[in-house]
C-alpha positions as CSV (number, residue, x, y, z in Angstrom):
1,X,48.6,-43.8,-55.7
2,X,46.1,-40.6,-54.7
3,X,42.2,-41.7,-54.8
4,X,41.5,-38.3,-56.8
5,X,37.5,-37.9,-56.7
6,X,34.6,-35.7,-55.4
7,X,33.0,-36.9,-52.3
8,X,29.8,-36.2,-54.0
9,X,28.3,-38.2,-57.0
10,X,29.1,-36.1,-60.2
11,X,30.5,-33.6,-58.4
12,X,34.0,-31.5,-59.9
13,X,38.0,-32.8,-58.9
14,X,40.9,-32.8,-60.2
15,X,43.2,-35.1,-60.4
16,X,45.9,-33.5,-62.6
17,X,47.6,-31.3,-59.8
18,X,51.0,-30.0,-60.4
19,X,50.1,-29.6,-64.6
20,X,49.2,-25.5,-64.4
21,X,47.7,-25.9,-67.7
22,X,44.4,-27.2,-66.1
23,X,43.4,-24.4,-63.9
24,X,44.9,-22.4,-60.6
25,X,46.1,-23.7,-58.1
26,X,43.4,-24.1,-55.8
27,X,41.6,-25.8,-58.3
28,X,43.6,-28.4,-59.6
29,X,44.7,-29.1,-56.4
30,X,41.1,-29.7,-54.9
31,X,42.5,-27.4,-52.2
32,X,39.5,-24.0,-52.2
33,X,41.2,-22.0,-49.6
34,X,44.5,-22.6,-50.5
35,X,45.8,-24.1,-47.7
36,X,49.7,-23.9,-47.3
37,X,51.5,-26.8,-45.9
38,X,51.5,-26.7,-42.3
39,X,52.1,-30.1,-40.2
40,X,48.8,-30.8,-38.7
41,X,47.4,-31.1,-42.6
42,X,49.5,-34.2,-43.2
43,X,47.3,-36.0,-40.9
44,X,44.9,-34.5,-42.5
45,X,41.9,-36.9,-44.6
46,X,42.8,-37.0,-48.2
47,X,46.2,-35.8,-48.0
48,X,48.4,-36.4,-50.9
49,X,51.6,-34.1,-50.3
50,X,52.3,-30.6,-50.7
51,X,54.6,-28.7,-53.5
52,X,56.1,-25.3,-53.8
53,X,53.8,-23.0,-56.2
54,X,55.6,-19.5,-55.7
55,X,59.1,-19.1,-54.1
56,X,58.8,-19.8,-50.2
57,X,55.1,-20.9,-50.9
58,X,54.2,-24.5,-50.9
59,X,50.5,-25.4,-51.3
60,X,48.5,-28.7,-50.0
61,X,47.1,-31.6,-53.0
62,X,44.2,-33.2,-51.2
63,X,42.3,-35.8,-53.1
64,X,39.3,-34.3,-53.2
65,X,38.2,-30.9,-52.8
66,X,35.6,-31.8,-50.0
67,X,38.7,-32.4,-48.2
68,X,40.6,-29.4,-48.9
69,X,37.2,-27.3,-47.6
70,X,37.4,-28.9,-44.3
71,X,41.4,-28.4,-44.0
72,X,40.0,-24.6,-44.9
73,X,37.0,-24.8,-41.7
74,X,39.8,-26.5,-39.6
75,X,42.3,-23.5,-40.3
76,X,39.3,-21.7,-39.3
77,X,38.7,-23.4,-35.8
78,X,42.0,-23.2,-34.8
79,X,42.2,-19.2,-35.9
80,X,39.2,-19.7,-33.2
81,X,41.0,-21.5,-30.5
82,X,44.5,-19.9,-30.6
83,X,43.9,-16.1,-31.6
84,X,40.0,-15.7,-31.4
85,X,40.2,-14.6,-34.2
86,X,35.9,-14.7,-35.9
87,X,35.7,-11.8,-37.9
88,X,35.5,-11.6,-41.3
89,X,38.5,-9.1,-41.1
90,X,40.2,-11.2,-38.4
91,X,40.3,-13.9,-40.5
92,X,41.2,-12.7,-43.7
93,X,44.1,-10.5,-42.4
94,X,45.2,-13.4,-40.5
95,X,45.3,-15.3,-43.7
96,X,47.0,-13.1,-45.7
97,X,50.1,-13.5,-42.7
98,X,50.9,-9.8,-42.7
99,X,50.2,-8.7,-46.1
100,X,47.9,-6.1,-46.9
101,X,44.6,-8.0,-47.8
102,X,42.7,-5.3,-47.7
103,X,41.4,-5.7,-50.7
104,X,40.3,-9.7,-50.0
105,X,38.7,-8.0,-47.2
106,X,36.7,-5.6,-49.7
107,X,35.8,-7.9,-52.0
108,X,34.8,-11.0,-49.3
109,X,32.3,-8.2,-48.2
110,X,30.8,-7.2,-51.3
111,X,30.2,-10.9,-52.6
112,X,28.5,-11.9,-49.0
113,X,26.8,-8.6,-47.5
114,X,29.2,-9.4,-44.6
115,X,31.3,-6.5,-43.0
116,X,34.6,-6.7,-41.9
117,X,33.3,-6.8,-38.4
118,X,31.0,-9.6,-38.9
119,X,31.5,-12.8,-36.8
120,X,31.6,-15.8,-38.6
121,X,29.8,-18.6,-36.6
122,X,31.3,-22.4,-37.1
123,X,28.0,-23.9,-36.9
124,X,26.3,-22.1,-39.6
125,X,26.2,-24.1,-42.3
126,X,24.8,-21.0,-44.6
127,X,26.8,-18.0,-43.5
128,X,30.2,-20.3,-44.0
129,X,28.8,-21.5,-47.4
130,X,28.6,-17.4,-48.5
131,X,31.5,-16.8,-46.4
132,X,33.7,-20.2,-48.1
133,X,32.7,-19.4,-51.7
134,X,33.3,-15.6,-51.5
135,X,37.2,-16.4,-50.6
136,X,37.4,-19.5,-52.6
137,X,36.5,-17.2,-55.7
138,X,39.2,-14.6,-54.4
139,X,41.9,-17.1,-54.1
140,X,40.6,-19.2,-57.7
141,X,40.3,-15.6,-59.2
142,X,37.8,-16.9,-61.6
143,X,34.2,-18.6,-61.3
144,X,33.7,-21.6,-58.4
145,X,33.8,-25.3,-60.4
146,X,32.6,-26.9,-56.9
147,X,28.8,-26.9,-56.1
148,X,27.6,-25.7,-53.1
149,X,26.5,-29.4,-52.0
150,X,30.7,-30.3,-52.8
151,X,31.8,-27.1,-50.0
152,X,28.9,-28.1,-47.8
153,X,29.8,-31.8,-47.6
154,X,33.3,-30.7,-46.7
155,X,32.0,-27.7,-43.9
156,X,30.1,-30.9,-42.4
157,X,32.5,-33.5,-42.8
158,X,35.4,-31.0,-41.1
159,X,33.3,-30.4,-38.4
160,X,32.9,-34.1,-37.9
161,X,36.6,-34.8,-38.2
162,X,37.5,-31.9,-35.4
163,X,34.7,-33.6,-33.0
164,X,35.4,-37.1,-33.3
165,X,38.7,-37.6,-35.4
166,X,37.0,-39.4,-38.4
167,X,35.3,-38.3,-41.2
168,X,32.0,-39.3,-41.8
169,X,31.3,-41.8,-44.2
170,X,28.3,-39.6,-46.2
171,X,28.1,-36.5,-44.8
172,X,24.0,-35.7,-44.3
173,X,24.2,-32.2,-46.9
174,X,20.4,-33.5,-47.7
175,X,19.5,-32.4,-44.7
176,X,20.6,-29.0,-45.1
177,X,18.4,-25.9,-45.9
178,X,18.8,-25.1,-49.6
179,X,21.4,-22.2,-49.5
180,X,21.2,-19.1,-50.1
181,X,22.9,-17.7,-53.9
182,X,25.3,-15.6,-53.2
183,X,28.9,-15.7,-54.9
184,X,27.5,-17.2,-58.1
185,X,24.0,-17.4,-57.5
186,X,21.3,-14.6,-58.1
187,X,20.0,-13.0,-54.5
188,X,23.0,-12.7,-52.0
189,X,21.9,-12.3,-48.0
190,X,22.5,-8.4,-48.8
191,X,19.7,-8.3,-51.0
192,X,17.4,-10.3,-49.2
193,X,18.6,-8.1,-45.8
194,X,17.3,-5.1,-47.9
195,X,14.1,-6.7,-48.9
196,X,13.4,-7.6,-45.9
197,X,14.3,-4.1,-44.0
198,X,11.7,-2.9,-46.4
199,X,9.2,-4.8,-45.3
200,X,9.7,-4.7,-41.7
201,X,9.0,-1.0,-42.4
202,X,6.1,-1.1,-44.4
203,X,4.6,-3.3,-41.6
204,X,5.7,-1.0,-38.7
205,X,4.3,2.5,-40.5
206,X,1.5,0.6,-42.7
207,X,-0.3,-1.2,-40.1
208,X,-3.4,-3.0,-41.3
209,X,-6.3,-0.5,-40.5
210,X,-10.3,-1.4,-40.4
211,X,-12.0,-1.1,-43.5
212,X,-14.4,2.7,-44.0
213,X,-17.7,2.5,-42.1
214,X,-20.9,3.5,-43.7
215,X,-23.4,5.8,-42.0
216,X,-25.4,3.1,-40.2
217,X,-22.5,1.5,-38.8
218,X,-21.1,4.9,-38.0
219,X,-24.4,6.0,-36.0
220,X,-24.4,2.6,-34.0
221,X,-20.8,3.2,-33.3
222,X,-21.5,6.7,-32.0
223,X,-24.1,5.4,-29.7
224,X,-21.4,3.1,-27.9
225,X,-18.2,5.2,-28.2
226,X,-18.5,5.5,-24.5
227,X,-18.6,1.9,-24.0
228,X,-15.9,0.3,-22.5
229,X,-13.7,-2.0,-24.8
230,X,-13.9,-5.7,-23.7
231,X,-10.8,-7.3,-22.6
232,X,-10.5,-10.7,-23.4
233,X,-8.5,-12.5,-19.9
234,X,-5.5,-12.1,-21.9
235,X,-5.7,-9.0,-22.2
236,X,-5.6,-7.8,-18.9
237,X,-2.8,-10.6,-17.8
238,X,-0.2,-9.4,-20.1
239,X,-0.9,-5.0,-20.5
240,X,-4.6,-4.3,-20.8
241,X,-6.2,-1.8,-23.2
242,X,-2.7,-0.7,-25.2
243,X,-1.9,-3.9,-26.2
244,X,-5.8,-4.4,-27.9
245,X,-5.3,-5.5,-31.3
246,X,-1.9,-5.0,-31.6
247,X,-0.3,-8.7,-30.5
248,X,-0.5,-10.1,-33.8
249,X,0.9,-7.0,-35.0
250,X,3.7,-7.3,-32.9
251,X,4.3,-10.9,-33.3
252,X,4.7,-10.7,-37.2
253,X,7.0,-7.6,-36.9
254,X,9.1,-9.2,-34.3
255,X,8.8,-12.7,-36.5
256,X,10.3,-10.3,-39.6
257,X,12.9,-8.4,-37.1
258,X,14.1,-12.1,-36.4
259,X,14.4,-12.9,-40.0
260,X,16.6,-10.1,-40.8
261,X,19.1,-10.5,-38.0
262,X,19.5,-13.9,-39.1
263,X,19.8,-12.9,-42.7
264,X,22.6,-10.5,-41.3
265,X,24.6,-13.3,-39.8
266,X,23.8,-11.5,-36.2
267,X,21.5,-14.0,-34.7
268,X,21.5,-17.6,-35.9
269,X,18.2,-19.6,-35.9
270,X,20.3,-22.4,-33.7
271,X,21.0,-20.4,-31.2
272,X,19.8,-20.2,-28.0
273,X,18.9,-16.0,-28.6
274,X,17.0,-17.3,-32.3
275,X,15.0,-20.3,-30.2
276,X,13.6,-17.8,-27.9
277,X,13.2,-14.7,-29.6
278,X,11.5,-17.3,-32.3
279,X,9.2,-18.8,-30.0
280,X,8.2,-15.7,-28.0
281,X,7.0,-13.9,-31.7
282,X,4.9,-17.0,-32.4
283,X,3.0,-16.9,-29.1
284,X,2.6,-13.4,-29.1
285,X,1.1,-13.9,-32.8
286,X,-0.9,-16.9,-31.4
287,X,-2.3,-14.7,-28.7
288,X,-3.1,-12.0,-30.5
289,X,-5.9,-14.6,-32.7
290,X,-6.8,-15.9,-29.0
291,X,-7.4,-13.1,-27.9
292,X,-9.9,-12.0,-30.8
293,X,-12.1,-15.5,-30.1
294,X,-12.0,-14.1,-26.3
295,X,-13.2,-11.1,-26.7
296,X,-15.5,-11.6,-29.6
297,X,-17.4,-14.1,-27.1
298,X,-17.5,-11.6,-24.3
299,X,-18.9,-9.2,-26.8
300,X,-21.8,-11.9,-28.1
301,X,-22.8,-12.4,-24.8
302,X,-23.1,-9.1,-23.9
303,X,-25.6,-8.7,-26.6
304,X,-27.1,-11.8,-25.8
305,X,-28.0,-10.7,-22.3
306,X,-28.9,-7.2,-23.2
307,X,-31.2,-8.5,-25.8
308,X,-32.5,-10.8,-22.8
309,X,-33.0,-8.0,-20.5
310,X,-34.6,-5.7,-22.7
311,X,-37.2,-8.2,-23.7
């Protein structure tokens, strides 16, 4: 007899599969992505059996719809391995088996911010969260009765399964970043990509400017605008005068520039690219403010021994 549940406490199953009066397919099924009934799933965890829904069609029953998401990431990794298939386009069309799914294409887009042409990465747990729930609500045709904790569980817990053939006893979706809204939610990544386009322009035309002088400080600063600017031992290790002032400025625009690719699902923050790129913004921010203290004590001591002198 089929263990129907949810892998999470409280979370949404069915366990009334073949009666159509309780919802689609997918749904009562626990099976998101609609999986059809290839051979490798009946070795699959949570397995129950499979049964014909539309003439020539048969769809999988898994007991709970964790399960049937990581059937859905493992039809995913094998698109991977056999086609290369890792677009969003790819992935779709290769669903759909030859039918025109242009218009699951269309609407996947719109509901993520993802193009056709965008890669989806197995190991990102957020982009295949937006990129799950954005087909699961194409192939449900109505709104998602899974949280995203259920379709993260099941992301993880396939992963698992493909890596070492078991599936893990509690999937850690604790330690996950809180996702992203997207499908059902209230910001999608295309609206925080546009917000944060914004902003990386503001910062890279608006850049913070010093504050009006008044009259005395504009006489003093007459009298030295011959002087020489004082480079701090950073300054002259990594560009000299043109990069004066402007490290920090740099760092936070490349920290935003970083943000946005990985809001785009170009660069991901686990990868190898994100680490560097991250770490390289953060010290250029760090040495901008190191730089400041250098300098500023050059400058004091300047004064110091000109006051010194002149006495």
């Amino acid at each position: 007899m089929p263990n129907y549940r949810s892998l999470i406490p409280g979370g949404f199953f069915s366990s009334t599969p073949t009666d159509k009066s309780t919802g689609p397919v997918t749904v009562r099924m626990n099976n998101p992505g609609a999986i059809n009934g290839a051979t490798w799933e009946t070795s699959y965890p949570g397995y129950v059996g499979k049964t014909e829904t539309t003439p020539g069609n048969e769809s999988t029953i898994f007991e709970a719809p964790e399960y049937g998401v990581g059937a859905w990431w493992e039809l995913l990794r094998q698109y991977r391995a056999k086609y290369a298939t890792t677009t969003v386009g790819g992935i779709i069309t290769r669903y759909g088996g030859g039918q025109d799914y242009s218009a699951y294409v269309q609407f996947v887009a719109k509901a993520t911010g993802f193009t056709s042409d965008t890669a989806i990465d197995l190991n990102n747990d957020q982009q295949l969260l937006q990129f799950g729930k954005a087909m699961f609500r194409y192939e449900a045709g109505r709104a998602l009765p899974w949280s995203d904790e259920q379709i993260l569980c099941g992301i993880i817990g396939g992963r698992a399964f493909a890596s070492t053939g078991t599936w893990p006893a509690s999937p850690l979706v604790s330690q996950q970043q809180p996702a992203p809204a997207g499908v059902d939610g209230q910001m999608s990544d295309s609206d925080q990509l546009a917000l944060l386009q914004k902003l990386l322009a503001a910062l890279a035309a608006n850049p913070p400017s010093a504050k009006p002088a008044d009259s005395a400080a504009t006489t003093s600063a007459a009298v030295s605008v011959a002087a020489p600017i004082a480079l701090s031992s950073i300054d002259k290790l990594i560009g000299g005068q043109a990069l004066v002032g402007s490290k920090t400025m740099i760092g936070v625009i490349a920290y935003a520039v970083i943000i946005v690719l990985n809001a785009a699902g170009v660069l991901g923050v686990a990868t190898p690219a994100g680490q560097i790129l991250s770490v390289l913004s953060i010290a250029l921010a760090a040495l901008g403010g190191l730089s400041k203290v250098d300098r500023m004590t050059q400058t004091l001591g300047t004064i110091a021994t000109t006051g010194t002198t002149q006495g």
